[in-house]
N, CA, C and O atoms as a DFTB+ gen file, in Angstrom:
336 C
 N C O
     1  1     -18.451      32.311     -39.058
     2  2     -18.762      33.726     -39.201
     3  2     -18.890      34.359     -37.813
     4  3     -19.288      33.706     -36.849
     5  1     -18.577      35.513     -37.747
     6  2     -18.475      36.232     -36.383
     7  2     -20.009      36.607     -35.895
     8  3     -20.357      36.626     -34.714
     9  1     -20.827      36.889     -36.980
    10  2     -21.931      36.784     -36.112
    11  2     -22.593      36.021     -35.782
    12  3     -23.448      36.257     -34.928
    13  1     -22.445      34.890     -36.310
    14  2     -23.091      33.422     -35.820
    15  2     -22.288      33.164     -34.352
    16  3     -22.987      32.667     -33.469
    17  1     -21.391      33.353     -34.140
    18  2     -20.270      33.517     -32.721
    19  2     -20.971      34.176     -32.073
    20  3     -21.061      33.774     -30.913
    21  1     -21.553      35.078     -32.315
    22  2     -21.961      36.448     -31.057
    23  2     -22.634      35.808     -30.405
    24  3     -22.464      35.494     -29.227
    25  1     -24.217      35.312     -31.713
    26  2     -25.247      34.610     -31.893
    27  2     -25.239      33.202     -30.600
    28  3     -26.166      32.973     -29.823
    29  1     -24.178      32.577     -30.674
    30  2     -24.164      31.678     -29.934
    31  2     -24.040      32.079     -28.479
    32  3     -24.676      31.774     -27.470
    33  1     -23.095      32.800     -28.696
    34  2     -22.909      33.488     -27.354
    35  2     -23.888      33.828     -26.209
    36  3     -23.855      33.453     -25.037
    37  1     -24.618      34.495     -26.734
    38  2     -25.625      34.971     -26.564
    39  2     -26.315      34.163     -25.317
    40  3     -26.207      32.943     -25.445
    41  1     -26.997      34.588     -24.148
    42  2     -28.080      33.567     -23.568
    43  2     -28.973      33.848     -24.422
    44  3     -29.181      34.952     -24.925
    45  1     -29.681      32.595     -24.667
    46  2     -31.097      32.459     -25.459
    47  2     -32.074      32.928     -24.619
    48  3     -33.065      33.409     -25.168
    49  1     -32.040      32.906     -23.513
    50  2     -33.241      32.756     -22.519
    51  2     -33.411      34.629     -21.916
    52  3     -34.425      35.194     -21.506
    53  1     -32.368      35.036     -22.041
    54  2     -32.192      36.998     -22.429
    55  2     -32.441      37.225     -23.557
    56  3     -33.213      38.177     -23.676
    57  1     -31.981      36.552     -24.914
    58  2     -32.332      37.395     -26.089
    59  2     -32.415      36.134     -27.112
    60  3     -31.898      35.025     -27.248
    61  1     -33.567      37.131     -27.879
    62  2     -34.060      37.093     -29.253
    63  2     -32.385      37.208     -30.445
    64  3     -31.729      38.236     -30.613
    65  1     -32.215      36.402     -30.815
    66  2     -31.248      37.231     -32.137
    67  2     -31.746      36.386     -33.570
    68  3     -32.452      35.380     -33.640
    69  1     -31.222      37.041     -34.479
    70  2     -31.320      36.855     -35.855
    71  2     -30.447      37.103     -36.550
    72  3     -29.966      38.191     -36.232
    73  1     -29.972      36.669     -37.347
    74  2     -28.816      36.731     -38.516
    75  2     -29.642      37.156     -39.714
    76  3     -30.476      36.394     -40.202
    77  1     -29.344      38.719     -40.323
    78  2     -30.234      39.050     -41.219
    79  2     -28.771      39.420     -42.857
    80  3     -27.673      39.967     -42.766
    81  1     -29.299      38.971     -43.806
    82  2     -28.057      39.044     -44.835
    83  2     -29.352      39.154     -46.340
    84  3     -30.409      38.532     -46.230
    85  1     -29.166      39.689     -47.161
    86  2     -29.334      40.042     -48.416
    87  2     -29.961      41.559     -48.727
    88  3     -29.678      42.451     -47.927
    89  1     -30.422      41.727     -49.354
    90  2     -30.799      43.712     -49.583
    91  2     -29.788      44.090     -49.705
    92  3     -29.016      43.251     -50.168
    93  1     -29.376      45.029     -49.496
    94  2     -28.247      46.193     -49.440
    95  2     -27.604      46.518     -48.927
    96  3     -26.779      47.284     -49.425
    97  1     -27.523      46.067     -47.229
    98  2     -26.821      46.110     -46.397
    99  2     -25.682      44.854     -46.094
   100  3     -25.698      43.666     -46.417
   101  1     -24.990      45.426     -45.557
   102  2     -24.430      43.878     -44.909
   103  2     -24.742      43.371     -43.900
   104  3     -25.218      43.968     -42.934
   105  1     -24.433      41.734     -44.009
   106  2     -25.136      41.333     -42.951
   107  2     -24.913      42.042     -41.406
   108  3     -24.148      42.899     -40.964
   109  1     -25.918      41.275     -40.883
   110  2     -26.255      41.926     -39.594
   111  2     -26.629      41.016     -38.275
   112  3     -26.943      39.924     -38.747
   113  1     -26.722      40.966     -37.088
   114  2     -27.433      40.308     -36.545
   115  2     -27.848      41.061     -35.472
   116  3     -27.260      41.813     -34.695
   117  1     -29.825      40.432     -35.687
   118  2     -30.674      41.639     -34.814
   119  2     -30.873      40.655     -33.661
   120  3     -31.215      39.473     -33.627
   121  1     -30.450      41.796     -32.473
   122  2     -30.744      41.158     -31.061
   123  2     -31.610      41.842     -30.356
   124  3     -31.226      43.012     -30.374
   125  1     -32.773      41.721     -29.617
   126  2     -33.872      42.109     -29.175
   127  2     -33.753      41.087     -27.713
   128  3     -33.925      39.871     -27.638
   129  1     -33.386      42.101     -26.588
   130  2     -33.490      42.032     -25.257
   131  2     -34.909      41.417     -24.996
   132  3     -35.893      42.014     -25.431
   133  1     -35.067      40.088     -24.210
   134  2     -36.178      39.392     -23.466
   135  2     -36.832      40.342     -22.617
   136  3     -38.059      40.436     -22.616
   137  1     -35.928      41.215     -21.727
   138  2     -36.377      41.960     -20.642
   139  2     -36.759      43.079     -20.629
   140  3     -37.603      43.471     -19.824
   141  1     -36.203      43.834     -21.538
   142  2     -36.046      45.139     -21.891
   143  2     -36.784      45.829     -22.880
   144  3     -37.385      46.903     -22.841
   145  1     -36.556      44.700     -24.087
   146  2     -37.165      44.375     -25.356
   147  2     -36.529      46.136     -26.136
   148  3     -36.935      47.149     -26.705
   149  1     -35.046      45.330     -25.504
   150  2     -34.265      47.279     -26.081
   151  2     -33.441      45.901     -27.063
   152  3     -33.080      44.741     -26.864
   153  1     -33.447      47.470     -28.814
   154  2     -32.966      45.858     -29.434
   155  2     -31.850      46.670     -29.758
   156  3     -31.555      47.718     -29.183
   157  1     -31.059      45.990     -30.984
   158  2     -30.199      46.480     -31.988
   159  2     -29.558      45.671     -33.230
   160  3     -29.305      44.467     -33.270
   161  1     -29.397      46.474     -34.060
   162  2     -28.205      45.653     -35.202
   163  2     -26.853      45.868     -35.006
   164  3     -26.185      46.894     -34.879
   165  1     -26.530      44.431     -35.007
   166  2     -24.638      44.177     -34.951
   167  2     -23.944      43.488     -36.141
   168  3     -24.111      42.384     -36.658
   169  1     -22.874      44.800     -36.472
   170  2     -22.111      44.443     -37.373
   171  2     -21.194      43.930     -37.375
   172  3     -20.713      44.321     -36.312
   173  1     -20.175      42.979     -37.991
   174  2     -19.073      42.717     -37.743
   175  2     -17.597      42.869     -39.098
   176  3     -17.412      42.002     -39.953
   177  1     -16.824      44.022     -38.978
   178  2     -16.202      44.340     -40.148
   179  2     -14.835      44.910     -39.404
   180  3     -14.503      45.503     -38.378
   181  1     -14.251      44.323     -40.626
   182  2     -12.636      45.332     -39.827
   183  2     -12.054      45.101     -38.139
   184  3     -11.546      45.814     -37.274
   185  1     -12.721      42.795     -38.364
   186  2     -11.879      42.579     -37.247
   187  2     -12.539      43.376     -35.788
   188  3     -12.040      43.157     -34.685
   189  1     -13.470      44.117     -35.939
   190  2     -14.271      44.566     -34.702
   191  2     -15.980      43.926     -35.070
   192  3     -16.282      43.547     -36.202
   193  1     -17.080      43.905     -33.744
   194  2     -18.099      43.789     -33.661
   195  2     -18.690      45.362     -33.859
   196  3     -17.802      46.150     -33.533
   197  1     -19.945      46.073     -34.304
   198  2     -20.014      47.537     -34.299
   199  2     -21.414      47.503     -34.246
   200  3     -22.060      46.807     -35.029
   201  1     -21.885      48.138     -33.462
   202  2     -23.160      48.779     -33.272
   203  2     -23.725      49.152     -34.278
   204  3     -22.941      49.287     -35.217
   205  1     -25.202      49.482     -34.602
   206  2     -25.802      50.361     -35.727
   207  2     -25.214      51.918     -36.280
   208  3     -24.986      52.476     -37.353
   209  1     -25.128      52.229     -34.727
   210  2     -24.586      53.692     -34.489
   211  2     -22.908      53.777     -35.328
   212  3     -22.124      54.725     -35.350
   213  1     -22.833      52.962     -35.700
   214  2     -20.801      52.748     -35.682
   215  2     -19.827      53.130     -35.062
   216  3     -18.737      53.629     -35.343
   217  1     -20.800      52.582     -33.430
   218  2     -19.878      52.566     -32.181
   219  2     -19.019      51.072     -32.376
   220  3     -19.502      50.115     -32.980
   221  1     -17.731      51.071     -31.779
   222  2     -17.257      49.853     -31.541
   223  2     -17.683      49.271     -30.839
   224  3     -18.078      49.966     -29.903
   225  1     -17.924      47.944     -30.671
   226  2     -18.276      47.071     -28.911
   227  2     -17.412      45.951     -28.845
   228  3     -17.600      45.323     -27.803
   229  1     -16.364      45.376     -29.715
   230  2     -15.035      44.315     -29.254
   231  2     -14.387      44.301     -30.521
   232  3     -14.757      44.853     -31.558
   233  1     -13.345      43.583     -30.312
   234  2     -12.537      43.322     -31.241
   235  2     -13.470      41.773     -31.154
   236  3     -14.080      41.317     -30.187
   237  1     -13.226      40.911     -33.251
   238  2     -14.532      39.623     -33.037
   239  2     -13.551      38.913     -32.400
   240  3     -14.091      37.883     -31.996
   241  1     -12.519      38.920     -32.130
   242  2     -11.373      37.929     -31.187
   243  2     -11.981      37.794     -30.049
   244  3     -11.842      36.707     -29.487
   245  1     -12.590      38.559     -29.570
   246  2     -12.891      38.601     -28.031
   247  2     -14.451      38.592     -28.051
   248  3     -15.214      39.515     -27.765
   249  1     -14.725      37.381     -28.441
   250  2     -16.437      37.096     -28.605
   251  2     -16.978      36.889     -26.610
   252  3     -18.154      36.559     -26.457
   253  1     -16.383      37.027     -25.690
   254  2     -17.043      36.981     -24.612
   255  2     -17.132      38.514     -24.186
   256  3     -18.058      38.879     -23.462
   257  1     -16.504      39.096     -24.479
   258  2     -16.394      40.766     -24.277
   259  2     -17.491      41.089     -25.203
   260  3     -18.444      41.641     -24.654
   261  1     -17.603      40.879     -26.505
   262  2     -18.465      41.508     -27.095
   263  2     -19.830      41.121     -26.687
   264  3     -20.575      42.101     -26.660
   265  1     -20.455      39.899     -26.329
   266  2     -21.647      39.190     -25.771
   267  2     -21.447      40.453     -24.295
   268  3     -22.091      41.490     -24.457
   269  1     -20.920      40.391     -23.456
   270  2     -20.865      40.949     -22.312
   271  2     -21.495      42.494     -22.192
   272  3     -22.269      42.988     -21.373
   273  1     -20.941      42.943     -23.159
   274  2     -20.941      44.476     -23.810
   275  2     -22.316      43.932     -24.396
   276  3     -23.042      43.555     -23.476
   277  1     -22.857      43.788     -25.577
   278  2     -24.190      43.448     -25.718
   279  2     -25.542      43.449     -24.983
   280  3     -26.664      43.913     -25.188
   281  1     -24.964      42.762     -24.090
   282  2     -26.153      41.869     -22.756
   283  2     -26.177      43.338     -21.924
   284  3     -27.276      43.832     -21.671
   285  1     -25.235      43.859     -21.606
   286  2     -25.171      45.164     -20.914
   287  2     -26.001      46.059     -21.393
   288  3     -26.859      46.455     -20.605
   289  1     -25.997      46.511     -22.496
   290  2     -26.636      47.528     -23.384
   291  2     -27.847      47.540     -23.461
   292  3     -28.507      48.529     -23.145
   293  1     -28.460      46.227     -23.982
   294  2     -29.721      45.677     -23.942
   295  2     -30.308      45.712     -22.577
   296  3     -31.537      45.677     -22.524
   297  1     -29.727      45.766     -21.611
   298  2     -30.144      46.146     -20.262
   299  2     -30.623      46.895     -19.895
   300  3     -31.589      46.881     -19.133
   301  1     -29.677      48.384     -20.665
   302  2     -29.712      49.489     -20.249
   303  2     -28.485      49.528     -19.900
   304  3     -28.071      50.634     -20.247
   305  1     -27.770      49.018     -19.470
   306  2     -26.759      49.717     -18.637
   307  2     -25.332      49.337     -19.384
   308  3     -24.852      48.263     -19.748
   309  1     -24.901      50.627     -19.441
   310  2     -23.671      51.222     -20.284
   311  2     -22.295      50.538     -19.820
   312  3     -22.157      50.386     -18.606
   313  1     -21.402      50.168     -20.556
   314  2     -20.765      49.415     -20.574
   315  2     -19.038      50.070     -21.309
   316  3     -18.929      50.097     -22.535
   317  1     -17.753      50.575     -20.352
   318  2     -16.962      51.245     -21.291
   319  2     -15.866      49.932     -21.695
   320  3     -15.592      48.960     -20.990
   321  1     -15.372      50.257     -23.028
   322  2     -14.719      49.505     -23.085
   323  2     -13.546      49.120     -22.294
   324  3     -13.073      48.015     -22.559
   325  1     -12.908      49.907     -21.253
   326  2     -12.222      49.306     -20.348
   327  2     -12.318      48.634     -19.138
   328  3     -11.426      48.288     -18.364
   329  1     -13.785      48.463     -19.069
   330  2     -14.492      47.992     -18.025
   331  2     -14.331      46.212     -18.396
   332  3     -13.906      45.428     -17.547
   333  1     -14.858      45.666     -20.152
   334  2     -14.592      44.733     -20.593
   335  2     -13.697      43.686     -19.742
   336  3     -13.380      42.603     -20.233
């Protein structure tokens, strides 16, 4: 599953994540910044990773771009996709 991918991705030692699935939504996985403690929910549908907002942040092919883009955000600091 693509968010178990992100999930891995992920440094543990920067972030908190969770794989959240049943209720009404689709699954999700909540990542909560170590440093920042700036969080969010990530979706993964339609072959892209997507923000809460239903911004894009990668195609799930490109699970180091999307971690990259992630880790950025949670930072604070903004990240365009051609920067990737």
């Amino acid at each position: 599953m693509a968010l178990e991918s992100l999930a891995a991705a992920l440094d543990p030692g920067d972030h908190v994540t969770a794989l959240v699935t049943g209720g009404d939504r689709p699954p999700r996985l909540a990542v909560t910044s170590r440093r920042t403690r700036l969080c969010d929910d990530i979706y993964a549908a339609h072959g892209w990773f997507w923000w809460s907002s239903a911004e894009r942040i990668a195609p799930t092919s490109e699970l180091s771009a999307a971690a990259r883009a992630v880790s950025a955000s949670l930072r604070g600091v903004r990240v365009l996709r051609d920067q990737m």
